[in-house]
Every structure is written in structure tokens, then in C-alpha cells.
C-alpha positions in Angstrom: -38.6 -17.5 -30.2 -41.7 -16.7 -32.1 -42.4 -14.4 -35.0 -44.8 -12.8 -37.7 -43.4 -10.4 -39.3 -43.5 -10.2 -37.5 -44.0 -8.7 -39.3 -46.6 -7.9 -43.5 -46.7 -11.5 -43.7 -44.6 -14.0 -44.1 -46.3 -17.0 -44.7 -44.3 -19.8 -42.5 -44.0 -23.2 -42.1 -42.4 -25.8 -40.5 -38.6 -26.5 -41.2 -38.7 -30.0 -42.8 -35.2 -31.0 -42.6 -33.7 -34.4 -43.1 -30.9 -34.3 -41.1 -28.6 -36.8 -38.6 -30.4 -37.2 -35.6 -28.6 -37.6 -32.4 -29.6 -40.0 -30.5 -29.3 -38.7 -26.3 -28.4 -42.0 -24.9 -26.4 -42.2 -22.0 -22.9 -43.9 -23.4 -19.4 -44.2 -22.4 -20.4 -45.6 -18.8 -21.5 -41.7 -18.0 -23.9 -41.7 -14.8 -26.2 -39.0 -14.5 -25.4 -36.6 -11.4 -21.7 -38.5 -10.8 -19.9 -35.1 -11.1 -22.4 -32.8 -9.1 -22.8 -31.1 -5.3 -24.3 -33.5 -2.8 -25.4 -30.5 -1.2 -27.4 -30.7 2.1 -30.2 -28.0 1.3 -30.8 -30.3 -1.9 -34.0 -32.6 -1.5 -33.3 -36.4 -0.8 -35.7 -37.3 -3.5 -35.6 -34.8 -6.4 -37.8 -34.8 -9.5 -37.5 -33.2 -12.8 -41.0 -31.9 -12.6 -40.9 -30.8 -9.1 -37.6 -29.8 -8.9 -36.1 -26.3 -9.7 -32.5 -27.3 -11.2 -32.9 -30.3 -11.9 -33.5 -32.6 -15.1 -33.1 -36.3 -15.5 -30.2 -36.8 -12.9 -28.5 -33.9 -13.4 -28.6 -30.9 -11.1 -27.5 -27.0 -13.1 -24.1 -27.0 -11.4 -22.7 -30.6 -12.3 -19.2 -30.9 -13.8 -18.7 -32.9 -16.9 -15.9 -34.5 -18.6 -16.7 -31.9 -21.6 -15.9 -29.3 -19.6 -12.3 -29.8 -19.5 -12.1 -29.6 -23.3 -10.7 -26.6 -25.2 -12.9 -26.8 -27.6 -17.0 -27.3 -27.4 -17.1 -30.4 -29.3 -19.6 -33.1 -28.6 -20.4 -36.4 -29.4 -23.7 -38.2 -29.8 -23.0 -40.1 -26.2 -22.5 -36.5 -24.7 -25.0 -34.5 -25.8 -27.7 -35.8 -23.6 -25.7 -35.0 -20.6 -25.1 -31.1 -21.6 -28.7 -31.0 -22.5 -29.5 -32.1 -19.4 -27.7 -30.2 -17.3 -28.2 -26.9 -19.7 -32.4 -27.3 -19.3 -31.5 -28.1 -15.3 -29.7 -24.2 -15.4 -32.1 -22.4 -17.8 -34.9 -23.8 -14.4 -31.9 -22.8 -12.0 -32.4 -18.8 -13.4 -36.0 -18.9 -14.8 -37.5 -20.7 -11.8 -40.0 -22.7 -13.9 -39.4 -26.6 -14.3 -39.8 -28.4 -17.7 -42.9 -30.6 -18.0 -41.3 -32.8 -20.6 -37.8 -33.7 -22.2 -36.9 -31.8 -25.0 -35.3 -33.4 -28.2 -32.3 -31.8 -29.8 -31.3 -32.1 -33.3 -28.3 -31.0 -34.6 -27.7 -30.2 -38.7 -25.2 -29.0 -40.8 -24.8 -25.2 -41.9 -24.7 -26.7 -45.5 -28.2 -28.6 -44.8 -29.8 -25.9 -43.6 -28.5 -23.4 -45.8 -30.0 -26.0 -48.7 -33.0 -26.2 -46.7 -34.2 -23.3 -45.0 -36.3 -22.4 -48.6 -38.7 -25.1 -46.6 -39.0 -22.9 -43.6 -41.4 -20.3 -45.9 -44.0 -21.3 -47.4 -44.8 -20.5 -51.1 -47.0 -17.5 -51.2 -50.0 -17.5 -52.8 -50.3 -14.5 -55.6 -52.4 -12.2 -53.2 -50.1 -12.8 -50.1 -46.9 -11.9 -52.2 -48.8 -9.1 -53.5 -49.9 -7.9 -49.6 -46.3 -8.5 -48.2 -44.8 -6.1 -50.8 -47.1 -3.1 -51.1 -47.1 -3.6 -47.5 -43.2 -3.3 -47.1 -43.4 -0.2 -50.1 -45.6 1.7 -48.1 -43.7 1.3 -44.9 -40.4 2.7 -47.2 -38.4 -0.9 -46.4 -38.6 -2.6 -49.8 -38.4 -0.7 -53.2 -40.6 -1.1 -55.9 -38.0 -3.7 -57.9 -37.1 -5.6 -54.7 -39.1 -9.0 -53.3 -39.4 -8.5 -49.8 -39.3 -12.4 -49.0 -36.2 -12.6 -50.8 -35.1 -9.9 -48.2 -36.2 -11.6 -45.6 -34.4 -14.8 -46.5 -31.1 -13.2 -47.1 -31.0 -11.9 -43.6 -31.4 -15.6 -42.7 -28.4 -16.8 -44.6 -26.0 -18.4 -42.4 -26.8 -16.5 -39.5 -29.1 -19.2 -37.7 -27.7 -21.0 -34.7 -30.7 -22.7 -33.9 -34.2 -22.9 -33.4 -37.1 -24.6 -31.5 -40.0 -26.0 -33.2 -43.0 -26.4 -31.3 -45.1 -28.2 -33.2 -42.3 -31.4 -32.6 -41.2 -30.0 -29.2 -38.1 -30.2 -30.1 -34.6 -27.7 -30.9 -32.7 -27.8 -33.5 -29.3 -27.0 -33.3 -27.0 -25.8 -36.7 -23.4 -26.4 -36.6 -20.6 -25.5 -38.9 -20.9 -29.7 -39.2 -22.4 -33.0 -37.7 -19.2 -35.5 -37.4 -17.9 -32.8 -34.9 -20.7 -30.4 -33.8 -19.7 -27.2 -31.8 -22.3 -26.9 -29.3 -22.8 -23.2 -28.4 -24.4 -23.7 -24.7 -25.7 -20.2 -24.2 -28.0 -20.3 -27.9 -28.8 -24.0 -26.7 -30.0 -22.4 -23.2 -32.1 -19.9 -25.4 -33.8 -22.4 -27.1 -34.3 -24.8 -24.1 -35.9 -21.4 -22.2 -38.2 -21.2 -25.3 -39.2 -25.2 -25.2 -40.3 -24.0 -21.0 -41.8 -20.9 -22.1 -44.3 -23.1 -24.5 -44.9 -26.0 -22.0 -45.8 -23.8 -19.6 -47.5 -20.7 -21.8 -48.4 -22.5 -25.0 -46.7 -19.6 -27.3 -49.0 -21.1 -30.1 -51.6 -19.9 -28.5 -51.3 -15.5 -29.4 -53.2 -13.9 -31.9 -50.4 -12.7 -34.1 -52.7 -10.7 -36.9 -50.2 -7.7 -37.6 -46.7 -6.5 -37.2 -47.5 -4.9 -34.0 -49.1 -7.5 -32.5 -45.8 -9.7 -33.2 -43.6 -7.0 -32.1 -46.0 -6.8 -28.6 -45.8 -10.1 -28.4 -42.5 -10.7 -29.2 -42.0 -8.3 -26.5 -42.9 -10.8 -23.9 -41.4 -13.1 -25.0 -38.0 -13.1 -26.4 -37.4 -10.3 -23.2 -37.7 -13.3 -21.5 -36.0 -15.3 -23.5 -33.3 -12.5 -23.7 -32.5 -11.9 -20.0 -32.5 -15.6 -19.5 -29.8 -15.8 -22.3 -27.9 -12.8 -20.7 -28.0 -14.3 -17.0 -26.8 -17.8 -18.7 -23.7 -16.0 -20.3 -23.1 -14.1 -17.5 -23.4 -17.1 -15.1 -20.9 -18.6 -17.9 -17.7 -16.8 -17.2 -18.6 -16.4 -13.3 -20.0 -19.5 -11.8 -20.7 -22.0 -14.2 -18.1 -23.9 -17.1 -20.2 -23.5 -20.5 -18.9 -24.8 -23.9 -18.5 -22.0 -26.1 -17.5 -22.3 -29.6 -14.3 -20.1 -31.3 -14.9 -17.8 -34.3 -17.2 -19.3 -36.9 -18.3 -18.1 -40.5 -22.1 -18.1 -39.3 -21.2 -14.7 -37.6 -21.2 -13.3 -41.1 -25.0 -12.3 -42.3 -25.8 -11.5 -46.1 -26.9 -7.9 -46.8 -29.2 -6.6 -44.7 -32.4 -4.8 -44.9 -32.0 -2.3 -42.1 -36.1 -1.4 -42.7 -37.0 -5.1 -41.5 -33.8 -6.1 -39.5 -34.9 -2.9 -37.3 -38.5 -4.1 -37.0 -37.9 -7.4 -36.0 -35.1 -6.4 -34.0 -37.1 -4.3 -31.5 -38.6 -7.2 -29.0 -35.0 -8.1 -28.5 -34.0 -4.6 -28.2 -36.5 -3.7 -25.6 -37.6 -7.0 -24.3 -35.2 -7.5 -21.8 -36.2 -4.0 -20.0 -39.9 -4.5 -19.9 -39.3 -7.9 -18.1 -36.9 -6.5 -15.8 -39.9 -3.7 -15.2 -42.4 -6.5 -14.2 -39.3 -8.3 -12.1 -39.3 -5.1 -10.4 -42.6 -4.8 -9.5 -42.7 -8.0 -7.7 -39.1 -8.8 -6.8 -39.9 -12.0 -8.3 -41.1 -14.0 -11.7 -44.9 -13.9 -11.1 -45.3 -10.8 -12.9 -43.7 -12.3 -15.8 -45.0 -15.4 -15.4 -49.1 -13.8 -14.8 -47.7 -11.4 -18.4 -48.7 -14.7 -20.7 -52.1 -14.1 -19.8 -52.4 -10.4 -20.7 -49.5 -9.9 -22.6 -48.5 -6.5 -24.1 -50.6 -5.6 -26.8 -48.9 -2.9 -28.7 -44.9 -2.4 -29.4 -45.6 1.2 -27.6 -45.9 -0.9 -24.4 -42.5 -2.4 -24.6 -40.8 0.7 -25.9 -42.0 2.7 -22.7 -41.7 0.7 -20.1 -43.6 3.1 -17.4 -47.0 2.7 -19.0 -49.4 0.1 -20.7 -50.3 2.0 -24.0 -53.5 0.2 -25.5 -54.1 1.0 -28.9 -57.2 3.0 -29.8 -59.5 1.1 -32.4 -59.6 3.0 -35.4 -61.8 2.4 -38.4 -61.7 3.9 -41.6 -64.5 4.7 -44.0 -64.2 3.4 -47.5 -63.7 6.1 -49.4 -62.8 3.9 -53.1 -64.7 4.6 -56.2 -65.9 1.2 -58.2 -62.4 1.4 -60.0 -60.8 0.3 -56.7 -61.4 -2.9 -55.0 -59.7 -3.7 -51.1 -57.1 -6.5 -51.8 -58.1 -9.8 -50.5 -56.1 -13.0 -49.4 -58.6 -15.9 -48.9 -61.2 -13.9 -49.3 -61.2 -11.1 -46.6 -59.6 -7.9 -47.2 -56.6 -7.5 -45.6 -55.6 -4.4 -43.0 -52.4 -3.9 -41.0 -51.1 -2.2 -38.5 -47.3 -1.1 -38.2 -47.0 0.1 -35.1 -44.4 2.3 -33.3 -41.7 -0.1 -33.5 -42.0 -0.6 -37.3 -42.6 3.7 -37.6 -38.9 4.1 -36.2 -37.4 1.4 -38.7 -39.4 3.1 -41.1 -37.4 6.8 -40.2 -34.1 5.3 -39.0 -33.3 2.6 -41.3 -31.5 5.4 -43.6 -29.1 5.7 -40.6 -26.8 2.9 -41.9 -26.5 4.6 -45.4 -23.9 6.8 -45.8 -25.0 8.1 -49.1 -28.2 9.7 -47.9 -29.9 11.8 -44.8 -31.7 9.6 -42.3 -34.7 11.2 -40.6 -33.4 9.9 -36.8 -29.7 10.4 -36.8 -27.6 7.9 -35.8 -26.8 10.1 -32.1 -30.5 9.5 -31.6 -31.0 6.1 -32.7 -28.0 4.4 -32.2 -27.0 3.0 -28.0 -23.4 4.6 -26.9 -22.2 1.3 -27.3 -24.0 0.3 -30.9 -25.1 -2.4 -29.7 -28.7 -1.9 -30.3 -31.0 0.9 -31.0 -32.8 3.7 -29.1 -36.9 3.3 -30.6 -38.1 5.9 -28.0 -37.9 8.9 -30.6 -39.9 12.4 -30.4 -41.3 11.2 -34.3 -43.2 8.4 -32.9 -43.6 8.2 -29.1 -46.9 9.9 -29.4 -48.3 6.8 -31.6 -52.3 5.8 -30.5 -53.0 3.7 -33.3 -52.7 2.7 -37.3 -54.0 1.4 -40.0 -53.1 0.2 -43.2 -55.8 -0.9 -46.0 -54.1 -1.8 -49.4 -56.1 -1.4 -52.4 -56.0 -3.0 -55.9 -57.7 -1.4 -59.8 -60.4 -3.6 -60.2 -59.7 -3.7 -63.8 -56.4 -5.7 -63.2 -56.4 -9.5 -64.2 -52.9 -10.6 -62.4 -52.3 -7.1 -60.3 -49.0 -6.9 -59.6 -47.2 -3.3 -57.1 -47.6 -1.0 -59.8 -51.8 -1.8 -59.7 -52.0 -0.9 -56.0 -52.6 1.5 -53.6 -53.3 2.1 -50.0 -54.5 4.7 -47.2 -53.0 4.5 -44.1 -54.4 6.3 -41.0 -52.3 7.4 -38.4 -53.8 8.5 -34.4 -51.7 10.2 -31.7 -52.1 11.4 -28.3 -52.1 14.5 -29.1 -52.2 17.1 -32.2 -48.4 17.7 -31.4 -47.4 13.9 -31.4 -48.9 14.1 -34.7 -47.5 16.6 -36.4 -44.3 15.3 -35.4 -45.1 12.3 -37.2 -46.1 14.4 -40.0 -42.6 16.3 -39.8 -40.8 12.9 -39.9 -43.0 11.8 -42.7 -42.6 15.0 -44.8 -38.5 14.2 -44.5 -38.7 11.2 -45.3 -40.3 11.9 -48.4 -37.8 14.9 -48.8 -35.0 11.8 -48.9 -36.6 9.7 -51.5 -37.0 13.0 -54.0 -40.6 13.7 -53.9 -41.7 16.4 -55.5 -44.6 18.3 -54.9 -47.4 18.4 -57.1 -48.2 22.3 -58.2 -52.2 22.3 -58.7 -52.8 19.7 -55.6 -52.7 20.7 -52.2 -50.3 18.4 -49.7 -49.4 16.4 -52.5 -46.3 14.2 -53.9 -44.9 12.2 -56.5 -42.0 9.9 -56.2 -40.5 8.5 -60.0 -37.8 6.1 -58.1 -38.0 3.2 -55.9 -41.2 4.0 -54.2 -42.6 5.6 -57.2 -46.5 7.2 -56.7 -48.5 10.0 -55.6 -48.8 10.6 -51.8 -51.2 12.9 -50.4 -51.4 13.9 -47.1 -54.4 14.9 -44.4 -53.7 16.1 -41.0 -56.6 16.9 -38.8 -55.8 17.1 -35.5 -54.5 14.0 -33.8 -54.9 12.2 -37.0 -52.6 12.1 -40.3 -53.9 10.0 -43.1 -51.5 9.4 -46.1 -53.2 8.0 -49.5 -50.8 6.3 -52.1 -51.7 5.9 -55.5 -49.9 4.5 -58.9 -50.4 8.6 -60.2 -52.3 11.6 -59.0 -55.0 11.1 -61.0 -55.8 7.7 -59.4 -55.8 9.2 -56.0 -59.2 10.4 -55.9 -60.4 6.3 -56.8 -58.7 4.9 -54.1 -60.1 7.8 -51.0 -62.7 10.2 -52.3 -61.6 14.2 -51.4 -58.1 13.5 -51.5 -55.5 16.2 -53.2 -58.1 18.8 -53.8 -57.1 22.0 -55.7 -55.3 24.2 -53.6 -52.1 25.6 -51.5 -50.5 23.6 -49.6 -51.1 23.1 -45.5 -48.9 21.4 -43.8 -46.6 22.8 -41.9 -43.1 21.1 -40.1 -41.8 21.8 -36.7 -38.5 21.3 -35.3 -38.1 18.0 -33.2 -35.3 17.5 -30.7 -33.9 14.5 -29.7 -35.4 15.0 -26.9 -39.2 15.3 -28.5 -39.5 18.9 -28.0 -41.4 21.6 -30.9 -41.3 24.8 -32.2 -44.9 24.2 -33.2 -46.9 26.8 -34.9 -49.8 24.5 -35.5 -51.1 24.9 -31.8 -55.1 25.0 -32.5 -56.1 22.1 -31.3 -54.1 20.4 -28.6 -56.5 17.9 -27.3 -54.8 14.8 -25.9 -56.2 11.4 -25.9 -58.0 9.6 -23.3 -55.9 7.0 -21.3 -52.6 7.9 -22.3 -50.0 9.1 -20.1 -48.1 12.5 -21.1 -44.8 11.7 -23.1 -42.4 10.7 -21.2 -24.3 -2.2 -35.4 -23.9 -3.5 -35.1 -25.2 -6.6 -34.3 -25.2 -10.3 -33.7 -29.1 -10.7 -34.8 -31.8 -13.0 -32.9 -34.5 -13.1 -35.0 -37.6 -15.2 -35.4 -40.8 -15.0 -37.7 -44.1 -14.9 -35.8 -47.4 -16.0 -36.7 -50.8 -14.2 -37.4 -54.1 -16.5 -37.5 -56.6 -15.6 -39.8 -60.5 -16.4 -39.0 -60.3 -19.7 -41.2 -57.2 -20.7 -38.7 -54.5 -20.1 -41.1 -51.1 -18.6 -40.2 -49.5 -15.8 -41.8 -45.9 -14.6 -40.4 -43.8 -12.0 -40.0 -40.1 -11.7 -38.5 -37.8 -10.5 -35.7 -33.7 -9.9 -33.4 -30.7 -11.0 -30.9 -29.8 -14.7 -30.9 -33.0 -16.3 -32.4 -35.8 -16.3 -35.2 -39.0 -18.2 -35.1 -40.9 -19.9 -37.5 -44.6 -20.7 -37.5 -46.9 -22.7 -39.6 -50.8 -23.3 -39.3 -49.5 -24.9 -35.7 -46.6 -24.5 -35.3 -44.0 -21.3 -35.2 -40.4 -22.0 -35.2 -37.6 -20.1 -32.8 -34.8 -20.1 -34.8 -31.3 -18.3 -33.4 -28.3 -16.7 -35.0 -25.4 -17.0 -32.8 -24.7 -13.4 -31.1 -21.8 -11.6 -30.8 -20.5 -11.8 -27.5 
């Protein structure tokens, strides 16, 4: 897998574990191929590189002695063998050969679990600072809450495994190492993820904001994802797997539904955008020609039927001299959520029973909850965003409560955004803002997400400033919260996206877009963003894997799923 968060930035690194390595010797007088199908259609001479369904000596549909087990225990003697023959069927479905072996590892749940600290690395001041504001603004972590330490706990005993490309190699976690459950169908994930970078080189994307990851992502843990899906499938019809009985790992710590819903989205939607380019050419060379132009905005991988390229936007620096751009390594930092991240942002309340949720669960949550629904009337219009964080220049060691931000918004169309703007005004509506009586469109929070927030809608734009008080506001964006009445006015929105709107004086859509048309065993990975001086900043994401990425490497890690 891969992964920024994916997503504000999670710095990342590689996993440095010292662990039991098994050592994939043939043993116990095993021959490669002993148990398999002589078949005559098979080539007389087959090689691992040139050979689809085949690796080292074993073809995808040889029987071995583990097989007649009742459990999925293996030794060190017999993991080459499943290895083998797992990386021969992952070629079998994906029809791609591996270039190279790939080394598996397999740790304990307590090693990793006293570990994993080592898979992010220590933030410096300015990125901690960026990844919370960031996180605040997006209404996913509160004011008193570290997001990394969010992050983290969604990671707690939920990883099955990963791959690691800077050694090539996966890592498997088991419950423990004298007798290792092997779960093939995560192993097979993992494997598809060593192919995927010896053939694409998944170090290769620029992974710069959450949306980017999430595009990404898209690619290529869809791929990932239907591979898995076939495997399983192939599992209980054609093939004898070892599977592993109930284990603890299933069990995840409290969860962030903000970030788990962000970084859940490439798995969610992933497997139906590459089933759209299988489609299209009955065939995997439309998947396979995808690495080279990959999806470049989460919009693309929500809506399947169109390639939605996000418009550039720029904003104009509107901070007086008592607000300076936040920095990390000196450049100022910008994001851009996307629409993925904007639906976590207005469904995350779903799983809270104490308070509204902007999307109810109907709309956001599949028939059968396994997954959500991110095509939502609120966002579906998204074109583009923005995020600049700000910090008072007067602040020696600026902490959240010294920051602010602006964050433009474009749609397609004035009525995409001010269904946004609807959404937005709800959501501030749950989290007891209160307007401000002299200042027009503006809002004060005193809990959690405490600030003023000031709103501009023109058109197919809607801009929201945050500052630590009203008074700030005008520092951070110049003409912000003026004196007045307020403006802005909500619309219904349908589940099915359609308005009552009232607002209808400029309708203008933009250019190259088309018209609009649980829950859970997690996979999730953190992917990487590389900054100009070739540093790697990451981010997170869902279904049987996470990734983890340092300066050249990113990690696939992957929680078992529930099947």
C-alpha cells in the first residue's frame, strides 16, 4: 500500500524492527512443483520472469502439505513454499510477473505493538504544528487532541502486515513467531504491492497533499483491492488458502471517524475505478498504462464516469505584518483536502449518537455497512481547494491557539457551491457556533474548535477565514467580517443533490467538467508527499493495509479485514 495522509502530514519512516527472521529455505525434503498440474497447455520450460503463474518452481494451483492442516500454521521450512506459490497466484489474477523474489518477515503482535512508534518519525515543532491546525480546520481533531496520537491509535493492533519498499521486502505480524498464523489473502495483498512497485516504482508519485494521496491511493490500493477480493474469492472456490481463526488484532483502539474516513476512501472506491478502466479495455492495460497518468484528484475516483482535474487556484495574501504564513523547512506550507477528505469532514458525525451529522447515515453509509457512499450532493461539485495556515508573528514557540488559516473553496458551478456552503453552515450549527451580531457571515466557536470563522461566497467560490478571535480576523485576510447583515443563505440538499436554491444569480459552470452526475475491517496505509528539498511528509489511509513512507521509502502496512 502507500500513504500520506494521506493525508496533513505525517512525517514517516521506515519501520526498523528487530525481529526473528525466517529464513525461506526449502527443508523437510519439500521439492518445488511436486504437488502441482502437469498440465499440457503449460510451457515445457517455464520461468519466473516470463511466466504468468509461476515463481521459483511453483505454479498458482500447486497443493501443499499445509494445506491439509486445520489450522494456518507454518514453519520456517514452509514458508517459502506458500510464498511461492501465493506470489505465482497474485501473477495468476494480476497478469504481471514479479521481477525479483520477495523477502518475508514475520514479527510478533507484541514487537510491533512496541515498535511501531518507529514507523513515524518525530515531528519537528512546525510539522506538528501544520498537522494539527490542519486536522482543526478540517473539524477531525479538537483543539486538546494530538492528531498523530490519533493516528497511531487507529494503528494499534490492527496491522496484519506491510511491505516496505525501500528493503523490498513484506513484513508479516502474527499473534506470535514460534507458531505464526499465516493469513494468505493479506500476504497476497502485500505480495500484489511488492509487483505493483517492481513494475510501477510506487516511490516514484508526488504525494504533496491529502488529495493527491487519496488520488493516488486510488490507483493503487483499487488494485491492490480487487486483487485481494479475486484472491479470497478464488479461496473458497478454486484454490485451498490458509486462513487464520478469530484473532484479537480484529479489535482496533478508538477511532477517529474524521481521518479513518479519509484514508478509508481509496479502498472504498478503488476497486470500482479499476474495474472502470478493466472495462474499457476488457483487459489490464488500462490499469497497467493508469501508473503513468494516474488520477489526480480523489474526485476522479469517487465518479468513476469522468476524469475531474482540479483547477489551479491561487490565493492573494491578504495578512497584515502581525501574520506570518507558517513554514516547515523554510517554505510555507498549503494543502489541499479534497473531496474525499470534505465528506469525512461532514459525515464523520454519523457514528456519534449524541449529535447531528451533516450526511446522515442513509446517505453515507452502503446497505450492507460495509463501506461508505462519498458521492454526496455537499461535495460532488468540488473544482478545487486550498488551505494556507497562518501563524502571529509575535509568537516565540506558536502553538494551535496562535494560528489561523484561509481556505478557498471552487466548484463547478454557483449551486455546487452553495451546497458546500449549506453543509458548511450545519456543520458549524453542530459544533455551537454562534453568530457574531456587528459582523456579517461571521462565527465564534468557545469548544473544541474554538475561533472566529467568517465566510465569503462569490459565486463558484466560498472562502472561510479562521482566526484565534474576531478581532484577529481582519490580520490574517484583509476585508474579512465587515460590518453588516448577514448574506448567506442555505438551500435544501437531497440525497440525491437536488436544491431549493434561491441564490440563482449567477449560475455559470466551470470549464471542463461534466454536469453532476461499520463497520469495518480497515486497510490503511500512510502515503508520502516530497517536498522540493526531497523530503517526505505523509499522510494515511483503508481496507486490509497501511503504508508507510520515509525520504525513500513508504511502507504498505495491512490490518487483517473482516471477511
Amino acid at each position: 500500500m502507500t500513504a500520506t495522509l494521506t493525508r496533513t502530514r505525517l512525517l514517516v519512516a521506515l519501520v526498523a524492527i528487530s525481529t526473528l527472521v525466517l529464513t525461506l529455505a526449502v527443508a523437510g525434503g519439500m521439492v518445488p512443483g511436486l504437488f502441482g498440474d502437469d498440465s499440457t497447455d503449460r510451457p515445457a520450460d517455464p520461468t519466473t520472469e516470463d511466466t504468468v503463474g509461476y515463481v521459483n518452481g511453483y505454479w498458482y494451483d500447486d497443493d501443499l502439505p499445509v494445506d491439509d492442516r486445520d489450522d494456518a500454521v507454518v514453519d520456517d521450512g514452509e514458508l517459502e513454499s506458500v510464498v511461492y506459490r501465493s506470489m505465482a497466484r497474485v501473477e495468476e489474477i494480476r497478469d504481471l510477473t514479479f521481477e525479483d523474489d520477495v523477502p518475508v518477515e514475520v514479527i510478533s503482535r507484541e514487537e510491533f505493538a512496541d515498535d511501531h512508534d518507529d514507523v513515524f518519525l518525530e515531528l519537528s515543532d512546525d510539522e506538528h504544528l501544520e498537522q494539527d491546525v490542519t486536522y482543526e480546520a478540517l473539524f477531525m481533531v479538537d483543539r486538546d487532541t494530538d492528531a498523530g496520537d490519533e493516528l497511531e491509535t487507529m494503528y494499534s493492533g490492527a496491522v496484519g502486515g506491510y511491505y516496505d519498499p525501500e528493503t523490498d521486502q513484506v513484513v508479516l505480524v502474527s499473534d506470535n513467531t514460534e507458531t505464526p498464523e499465516l493469513d494468505e489473502v493479506i500476504l497476497g495483498h502485500e505480495l500484489l504491492h511488492a509487483l505493483q512497485d517492481q513494475q510501477f516504482d510506487l516511490t516514484s508519485y508526488d504525494r504533496e497533499t491529502i488529495d493527491q494521496d487519496a488520488a493516488k491511493n486510488g490507483l493503487i490500493e483499487g488494485d491492490a483491492v480487487w486483487v485481494e477480493d479475486e484472491y479470497d474469492h478464488r479461496c473458497g472456490a478454486e484454490w485451498d488458502c490458509l486462513t487464520p481463526g478469530e484473532s484479537h488484532a480484529d479489535q482496533f483502539g478508538e477511532v477517529n471517524w474524521g481521518l479513518y474516513m479519509t484514508l478509508f476512501q481509496p479502498y472504498n472506491d478503488g476497486p470500482a475505478y479499476v474495474d472502470q478502466l478493466l472495462e474499457a479495455d476488457d483487459d489490464w492495460a488500462a490499469v497497467n498504462a493508469a501508473y503513468d497518468e494516474p488520477p489526480t484528484s480523489s474526485s476522479t475516483v469517487i465518479h468513476t464516469d469522468a476524469d475531474r482535474e482540479p483547477v489551479e487556484i491561487t490565493i492573494d495574501d491578504r495578512s497584515s505584518d502581525d501574520w506570518d504564513r507558517l513554514e516547515v523547512d523554510g517554505e510555507p506550507t498549503s494543502q489541499t483536502a479534497g473531496e474525499a477528505a470534505m465528506v469525512s469532514m461532514f459525515g464523520a458525525d454519523v457514528h456519534d449518537r449524541g449529535q447531528p451529522s451533516v450526511i446522515d447515515s442513509d446517505a453515507l453509509l452502503t446497505d450492507d455497512l460495509s463501506g461508505y457512499d462519498y458521492d454526496q450532493p455537499y461535495t460532488d461539485g468540488w473544482a478545487g481547494d486550498e488551505l494556507l495556515l497562518y501563524v502571529d508573528a509575535d509568537a516565540d514557540d506558536p502553538e494551535p491557539a496562535d494560528t489561523g488559516s484561509v481556505w478557498e473553496t471552487e466548484w463547478r458551478s454557483s449551486e455546487d457551491a452553495q451546497q458546500f456552503l449549506t453543509g458548511y453552515l450545519e456543520l458549524l450549527d453542530i459544533h455551537d457556533a454562534e453568530p457574531v451580531d456587528d459582523r456579517q457571515d461571521t462565527y465564534v466557536i468557545d469548544d473544541e474548535f474554538p475561533g472566529a470563522y467568517a465566510i465569503e461566497h462569490d459565486g463558484e467560490t466560498v472562502t472561510i477565514v479562521r482566526a484565534p478571535s474576531v478581532d484577529d480576523l481582519e490580520g490574517i485576510a484583509a476585508g474579512v467580517a465587515p460590518e453588516g447583515e448577514d448574506t448567506l443563505e442555505r438551500v435544501a440538499v437531497d440525497d440525491n443533490g437536488d436544491t431549493d436554491d434561491t441564490d440563482d444569480d449567477n449560475s455559470d459552470s466551470l470549464p471542463g467538467f461534466a454536469g453532476p452526475g461499520a463497520v469495518l475491517g480497515i486497510s490503511i496505509w500512510v502515503l508520502v508527499a516530497r517536498r522540493k528539498d526531497s523530503s517526505v511528509r505523509g499522510w494515511v489511509g483503508r481496507r486490509t493495509q497501511l503504508a508507510t513512507l520515509s525520504e525513500d521509502s513508504e511502507q504498505y502496512m495491512t490490518p487483517p479485514s473482516q471477511r
